[in-house]
C-alpha positions in Angstrom: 36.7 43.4 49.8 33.3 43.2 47.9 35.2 44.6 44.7 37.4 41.4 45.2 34.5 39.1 46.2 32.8 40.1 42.9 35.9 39.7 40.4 36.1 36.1 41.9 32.4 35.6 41.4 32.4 36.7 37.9 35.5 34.8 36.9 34.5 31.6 38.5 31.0 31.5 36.8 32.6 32.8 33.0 34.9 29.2 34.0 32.3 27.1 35.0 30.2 27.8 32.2 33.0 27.5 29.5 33.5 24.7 31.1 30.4 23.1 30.5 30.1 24.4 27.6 33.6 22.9 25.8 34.4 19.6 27.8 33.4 16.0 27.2 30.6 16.8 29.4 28.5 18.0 26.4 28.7 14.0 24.9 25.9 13.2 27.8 23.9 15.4 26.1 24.1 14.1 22.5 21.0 12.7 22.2 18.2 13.7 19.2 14.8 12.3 21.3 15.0 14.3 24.0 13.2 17.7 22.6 13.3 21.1 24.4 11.9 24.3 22.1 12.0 21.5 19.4 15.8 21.7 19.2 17.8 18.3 19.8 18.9 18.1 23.6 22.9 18.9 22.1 22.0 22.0 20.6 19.9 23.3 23.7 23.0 22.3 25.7 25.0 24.5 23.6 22.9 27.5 23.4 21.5 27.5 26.9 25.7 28.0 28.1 26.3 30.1 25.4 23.5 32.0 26.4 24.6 31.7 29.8 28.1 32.6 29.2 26.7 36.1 27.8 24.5 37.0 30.6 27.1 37.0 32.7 29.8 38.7 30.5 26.7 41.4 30.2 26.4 41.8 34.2 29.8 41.8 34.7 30.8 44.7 31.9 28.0 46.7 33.3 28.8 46.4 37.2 32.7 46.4 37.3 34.1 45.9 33.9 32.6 48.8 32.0 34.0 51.5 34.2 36.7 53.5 32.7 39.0 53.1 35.7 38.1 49.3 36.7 41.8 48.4 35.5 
């Protein structure tokens, strides 16, 4: 059950932050004045999910995905 609990987990989050990541969403975003890190609010958008995205492709290949018989 906590195998299965954690494949949902994973999957749901890689979706969610796709999701934010490629959907009309990111237009709210595309603004030049706010500054974060002095990148334009639209790039930090992009790199924070990409960023985010990776995290959790890197957690989830080293806790389940990884293993040679996880298939």
């Amino acid at each position: 059950m906590k195998n299965r609990r954690s494949t949902v987990f994973f999957h749901a989050t890689i979706i969610f932050g796709l999701i934010m990541l490629e959907t009309p969403i990111v237009l709210l975003a595309n603004n030049i004045e706010p500054m974060i890190f002095g990148l334009p609010l639209l790039v930090f958008w992009v790199l924070f999910w990409w960023l985010f995205c990776t995290i959790i492709f890197l957690i989830a290949y080293i806790k389940k995905w990884g293993k040679k018989n996880s298939i």
